[in-house]
N, C-alpha and C positions, 0 to 999 in steps of 0.2 A: 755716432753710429759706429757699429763694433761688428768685424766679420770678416770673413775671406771669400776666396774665389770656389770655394766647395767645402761640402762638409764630409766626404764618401771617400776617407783616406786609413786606410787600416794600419798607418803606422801610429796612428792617433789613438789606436786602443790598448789600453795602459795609464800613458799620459794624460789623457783627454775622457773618452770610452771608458766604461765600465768596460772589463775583459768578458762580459758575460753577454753585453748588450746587443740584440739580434742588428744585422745591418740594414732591417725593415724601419728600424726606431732609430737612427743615428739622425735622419734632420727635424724629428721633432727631438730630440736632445740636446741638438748643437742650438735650435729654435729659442731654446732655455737659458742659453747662455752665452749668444751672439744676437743682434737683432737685425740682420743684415747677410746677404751674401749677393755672388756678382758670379754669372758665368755665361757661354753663350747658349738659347734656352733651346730645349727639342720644341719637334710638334705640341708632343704630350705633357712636356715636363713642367711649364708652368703652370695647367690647371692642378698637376698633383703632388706641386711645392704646396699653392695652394692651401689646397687641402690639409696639408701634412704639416704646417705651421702656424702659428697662435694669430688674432686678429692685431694688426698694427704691424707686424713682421716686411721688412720690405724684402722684396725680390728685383734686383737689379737687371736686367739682361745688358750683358758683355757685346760689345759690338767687336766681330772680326778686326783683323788690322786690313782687311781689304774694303769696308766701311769705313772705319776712323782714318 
């Protein structure tokens, strides 16, 4: 498995990002070429990771350092 702690980093566009790519479409983009990411999750956030990434994609939730 292949990924980081986020995909929502604007110095990534260039290197990474198409320079043109709305930041609506950045985790179904990174979704394309990492299968994995890890962070700690909102209310909201993991029903519209979800959503926003291909069947088989995992979604990690990052536990605080006042859990681990």
């Amino acid at each position: 498995m292949w990924g980081t702690s986020g995909w929502h980093y604007r110095h990534w566009y260039g290197p990474f990002y198409p320079e043109d790519l709305p930041a609506s479409r950045m985790l179904e983009f990174y979704s394309h070429h990492f299968n994995i990411f890890y962070r700690l999750p909102t209310e909201n956030g993991m029903a519209t990771w979800r959503t926003n990434t291909p069947r088989g994609f995992c979604l990690a939730a990052k536990g605080g350092r006042f859990l681990t």
